[in-house]
N, C-alpha and C positions, 0 to 999 in steps of 0.2 A: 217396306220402309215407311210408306205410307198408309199405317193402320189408323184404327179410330183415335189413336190415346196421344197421336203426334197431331191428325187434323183438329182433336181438342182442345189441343196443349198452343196450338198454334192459332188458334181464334183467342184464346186467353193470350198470350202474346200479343197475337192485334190490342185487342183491347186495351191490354197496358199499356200499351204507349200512344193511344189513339187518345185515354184519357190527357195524361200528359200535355202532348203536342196538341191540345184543343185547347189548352189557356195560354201555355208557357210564352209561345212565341209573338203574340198578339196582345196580352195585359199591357204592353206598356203603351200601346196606343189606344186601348181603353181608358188607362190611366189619363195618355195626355188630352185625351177628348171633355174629360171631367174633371180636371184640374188640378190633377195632382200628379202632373210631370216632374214635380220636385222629388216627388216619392217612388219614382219608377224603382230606385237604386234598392229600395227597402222590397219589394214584391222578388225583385232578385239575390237577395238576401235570407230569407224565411227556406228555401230549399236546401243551403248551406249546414242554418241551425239546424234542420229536420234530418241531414243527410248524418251529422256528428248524431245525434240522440239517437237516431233509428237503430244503430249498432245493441246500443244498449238494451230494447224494447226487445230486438230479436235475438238477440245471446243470453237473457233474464224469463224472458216471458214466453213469447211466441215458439222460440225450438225447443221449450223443455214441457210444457203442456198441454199446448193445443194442438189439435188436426193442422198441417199445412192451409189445406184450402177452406178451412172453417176461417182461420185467422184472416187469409187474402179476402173472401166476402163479407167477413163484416168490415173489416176497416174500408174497403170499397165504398161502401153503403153508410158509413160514418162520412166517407171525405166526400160522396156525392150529395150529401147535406150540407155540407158546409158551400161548397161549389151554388148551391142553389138561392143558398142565405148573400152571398159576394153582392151582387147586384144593389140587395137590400139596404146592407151593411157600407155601400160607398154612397148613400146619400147622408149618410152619419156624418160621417168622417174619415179622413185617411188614416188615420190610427186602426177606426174601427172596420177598414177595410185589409191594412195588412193584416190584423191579426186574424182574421176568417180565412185568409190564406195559408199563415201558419197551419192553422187548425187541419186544413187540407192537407197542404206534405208533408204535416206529421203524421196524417192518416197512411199518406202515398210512398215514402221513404221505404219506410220497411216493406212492400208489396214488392218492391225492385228485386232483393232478396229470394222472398217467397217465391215467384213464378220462377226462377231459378233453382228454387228446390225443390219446388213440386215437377220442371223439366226432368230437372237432372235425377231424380229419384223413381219416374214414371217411364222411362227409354230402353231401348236395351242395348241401340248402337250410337252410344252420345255424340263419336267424332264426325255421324254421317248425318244425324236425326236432328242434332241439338242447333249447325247452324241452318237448318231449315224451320225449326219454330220460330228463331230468333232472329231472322230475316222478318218474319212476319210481325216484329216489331215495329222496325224500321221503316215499314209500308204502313203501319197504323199510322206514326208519328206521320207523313207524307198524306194519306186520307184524312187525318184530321186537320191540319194545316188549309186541304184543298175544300173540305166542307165548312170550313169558318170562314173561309175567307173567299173564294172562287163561288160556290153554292149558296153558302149566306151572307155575304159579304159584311159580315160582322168584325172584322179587326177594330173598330172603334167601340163595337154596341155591347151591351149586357148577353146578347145571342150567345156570346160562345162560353159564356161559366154554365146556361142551361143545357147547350149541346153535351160539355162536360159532364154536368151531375146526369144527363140522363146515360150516357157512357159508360158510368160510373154505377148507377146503378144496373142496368145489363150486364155487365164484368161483375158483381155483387152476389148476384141470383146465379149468373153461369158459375163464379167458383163452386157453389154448393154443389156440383154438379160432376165437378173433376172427381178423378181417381181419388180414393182415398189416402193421403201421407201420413202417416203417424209424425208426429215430431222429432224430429230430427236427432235431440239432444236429450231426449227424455232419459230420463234415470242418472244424467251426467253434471260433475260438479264444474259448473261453468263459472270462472272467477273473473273480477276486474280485469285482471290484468289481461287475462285473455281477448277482451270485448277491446279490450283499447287498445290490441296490438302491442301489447308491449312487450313482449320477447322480440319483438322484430327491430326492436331498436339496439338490438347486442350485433342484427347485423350492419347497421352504419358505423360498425365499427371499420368495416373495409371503405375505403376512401371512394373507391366506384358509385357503391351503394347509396353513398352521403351525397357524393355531386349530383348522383341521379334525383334522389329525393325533396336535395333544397332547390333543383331546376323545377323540376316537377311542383314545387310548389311557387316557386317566383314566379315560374311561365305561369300560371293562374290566375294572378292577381291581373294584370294586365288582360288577360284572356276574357274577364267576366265586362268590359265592354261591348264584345260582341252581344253575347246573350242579352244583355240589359238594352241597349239600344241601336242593334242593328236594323229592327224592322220597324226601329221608328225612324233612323236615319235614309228607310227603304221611301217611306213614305214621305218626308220631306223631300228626297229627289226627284220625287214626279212619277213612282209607278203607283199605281192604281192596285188594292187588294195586295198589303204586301206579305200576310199571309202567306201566299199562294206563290209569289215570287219565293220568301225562301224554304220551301219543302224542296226546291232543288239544290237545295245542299243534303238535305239526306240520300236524295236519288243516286248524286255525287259516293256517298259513304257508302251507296250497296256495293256501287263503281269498283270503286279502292278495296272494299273489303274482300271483292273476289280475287283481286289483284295481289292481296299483301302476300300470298306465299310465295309470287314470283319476283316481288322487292325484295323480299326478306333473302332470298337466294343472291342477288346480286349485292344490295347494302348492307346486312347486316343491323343489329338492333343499334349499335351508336346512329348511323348516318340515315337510320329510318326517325328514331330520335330527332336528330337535327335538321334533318328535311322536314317532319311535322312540325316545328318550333319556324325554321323559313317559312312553313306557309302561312303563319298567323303572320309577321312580318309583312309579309308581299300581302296578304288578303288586308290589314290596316294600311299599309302604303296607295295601294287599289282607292280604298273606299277616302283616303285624305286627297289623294289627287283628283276625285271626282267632284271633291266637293266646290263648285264656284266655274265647271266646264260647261261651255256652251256644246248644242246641238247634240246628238246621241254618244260621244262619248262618254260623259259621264254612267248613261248606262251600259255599256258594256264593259267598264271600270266595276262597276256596282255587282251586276251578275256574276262575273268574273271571280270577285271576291266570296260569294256566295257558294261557286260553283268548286274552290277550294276546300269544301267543307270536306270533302269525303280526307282530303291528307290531312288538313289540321285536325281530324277527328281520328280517324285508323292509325293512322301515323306516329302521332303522338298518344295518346290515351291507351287504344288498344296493345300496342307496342310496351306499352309501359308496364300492362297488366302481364304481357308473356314474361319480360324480363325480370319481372317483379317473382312471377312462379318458378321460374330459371332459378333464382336466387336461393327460394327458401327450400326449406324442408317439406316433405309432406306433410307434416305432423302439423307447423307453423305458416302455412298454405292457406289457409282459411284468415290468421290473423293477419298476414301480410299484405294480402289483397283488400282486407277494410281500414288496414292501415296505411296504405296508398290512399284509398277513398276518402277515407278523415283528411288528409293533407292536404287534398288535391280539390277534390268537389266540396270538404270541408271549409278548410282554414282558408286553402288559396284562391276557390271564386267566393268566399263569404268577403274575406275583409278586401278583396278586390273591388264588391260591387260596392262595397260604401267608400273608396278611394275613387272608383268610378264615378258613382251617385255627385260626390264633391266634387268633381269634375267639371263634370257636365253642368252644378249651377253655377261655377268659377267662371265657367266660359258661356253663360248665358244670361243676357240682358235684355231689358224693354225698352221696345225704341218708341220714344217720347209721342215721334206722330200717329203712331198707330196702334199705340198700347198693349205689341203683339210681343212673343218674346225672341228672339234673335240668336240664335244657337252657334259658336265658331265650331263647328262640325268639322271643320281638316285640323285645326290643332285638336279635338277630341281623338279622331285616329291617328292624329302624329304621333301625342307623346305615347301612346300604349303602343305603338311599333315603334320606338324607337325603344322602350322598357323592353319589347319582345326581344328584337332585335339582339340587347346588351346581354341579357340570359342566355339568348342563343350562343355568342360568340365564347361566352364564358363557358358554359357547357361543352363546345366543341372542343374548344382548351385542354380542360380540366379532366373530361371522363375518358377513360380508355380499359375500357371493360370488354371481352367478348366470351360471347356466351353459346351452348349449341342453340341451333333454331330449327335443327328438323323440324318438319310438321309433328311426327311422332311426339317427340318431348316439347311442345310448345303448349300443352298444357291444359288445351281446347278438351279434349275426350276423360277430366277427370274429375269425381265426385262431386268436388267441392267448389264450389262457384263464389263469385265475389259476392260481400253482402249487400254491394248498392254496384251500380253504375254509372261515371261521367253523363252531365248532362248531354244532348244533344247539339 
């Protein structure tokens, strides 16, 4: 099971998301160290754009001409440029600092894809082989968090876009190195409509499918508070490297991940559904009741909510991806699942982080004697738990779908992989 082309596939793995989880979780208190906490909401934003367009790049260009892992190393090596230039580029300006992060995860976007096709195309037991690469994700993202933050303790400094670009470029050089993929779609007429999901919109014509889809996208918007200012919320509470503090939410998700096929036996996909949507609830109720508590509760309010990650993540996200394949066709498999992704890591944490971003300067002010700025941090997690909250209750309502969830037909052992993945 463990030959050379899963231990390769599975450092490639690492590294994908080692890059990642080396800026993602940490730019915003780089941001707010350099003075452009107004703009956090916009660095959270640019993955959104990149996550809609990447569809396009990989169903036009990338699956129909090129080698797999030629495509995955140079954009590597493109976005590990841009990663090196960030530093440069925020003594400019904050404009001229989002935009060099664009430039990044639109290098990064489509790579989510790729290492996925070059798994799934490179195995020969995907239901046993595939989530043993792709664990070694989710421990990148956790290594990288602990070496930015724990090791260098750069959550504030320029350190962690150089740790990135050189990542970046490592993962660049080792692509060239993977098996060889032919492209995927070569010789095949790949049209609009296909890239954009659009045949999967004849299936919200079942009333199931439509609650799931406009939940899945509501719960988003609210959802993209966490990512934007959790680990600067970490760090105004009083821990130290907060980095390093939350890579214990993904520890959380290996947790749950090994878990879900003994929930899914018990719940079923509605009430894994609405249990992942309760824990974004309960995890912003956590983090609003912490804020303004004396002595150590507040931090164990704060971990608590962190430690949540693995259900508000498995629960809802990954859940959503089996159901989503439960639904479709094989044929319409492939566009279903970037058509969740557009909606979800798309539309619903893109205009979330800017309803966020407005947020967050609605409720923050300079206090006269000290010319510092003064953040209301519990109505910040109020109202997106109590937004969470309202979708859930609606949700629960409304969907009454059931679906098989054998491990067999859950969907994990077949070809065709999503074109992107939920953020972390």
């Amino acid at each position: 099971m463990l030959n050379s082309k899963v231990i390769g596939l599975s450092v490639m793995m690492f590294l994908q998301f080692f890059v990642w989880g080396a800026w993602y979780v940490t730019v915003g208190n780089f941001m707010k160290a350099n003075g452009m906490v107004d703009q956090i909401s916009w660095a959270y934003t640019v993955a959104p754009i990149a996550a809609i367009i990447s569809p396009f790049f990989l169903g036009f260009i990338a699956d129909r001409y090129f080698a797999s892992e030629r495509v995955l190393g140079s954009l590597h090596l493109l976005g590990a440029v841009a990663m090196l230039a960030a530093p440069f580029t925020a003594t400019i300006s904050p404009t001229a600092f989002i935009l060099t992060l664009l430039v990044h995860v639109l290098c990064y976007m489509p790579t989510l894809g790729l290492t996925n096709t070059l798994a799934f195309h490179n195995i020969d037991d995907q239901e046993t082989q595939f989530p043993i690469i792709r664990v070694f994700g989710t421990i990148g993202w956790i290594v990288a968090n602990l070496t930015v933050s724990a090791v260098f303790g750069a959550d504030d400094t320029a350190t962690q876009f150089y740790i990135t670009s050189v990542a970046g470029v490592a993962l660049g050089i080792f692509s060239f190195f993977l098996p060889h993929t032919p492209p995927p779609s070569a010789g095949k007429a790949v049209t609009f409509r296909e890239i954009v999901g659009a045949d999967t919109l004849s299936m919200m014509k079942e009333p199931s499918f439509f609650i799931f889809i406009l939940g899945s996208f509501l719960i988003c918007i609210p959802l993209a508070a966490y990512y934007a200012f959790a680990p600067v919320f970490v760090g105004h509470v009083g821990f130290d490297k907060p980095g390093s503090w939350m890579s214990m939410g993904q520890g959380s998700e290996i947790i749950f991940m090994l878990l879900m096929p003994l929930f899914f036996a018990r719940l079923g996909v509605k009430w894994m559904l609405f249990v992942g949507m309760a824990a974004w609830v309960l995890r912003y109720g956590f983090f609003a009741a912490a804020e303004g508590m004396d002595g150590s509760l507040p931090y164990g309010l704060v971990i608590g909510g962190i430690l949540l990650h693995g259900i508000c993540y498995d629960f809802f996200f990954v859940t959503g991806f089996i159901y989503t394949d439960k639904k479709c066709t094989k044929e319409t498999r492939g566009q279903a699942q970037g058509f969740l992704v557009l909606v979800t890591q798309g539309l619903g944490l893109g205009i979330g982080a800017q309803i966020m971003g407005w947020l967050f300067s609605s409720l923050t002010e300079v206090n006269p004697a000290t010319e510092e700025s003064v953040t209301n941090w519990q109505m910040l997690w109020l109202i997106p738990c109590i937004a969470s909250g309202i979708v859930m209750l609606v949700f629960g309502l409304l969907f009454n779908d059931k679906v098989d969830t054998d491990e067999e037909e859950t969907g994990y052992g077949t070809d065709e992989a999503p074109a992107n993945e939920p953020s972390h």
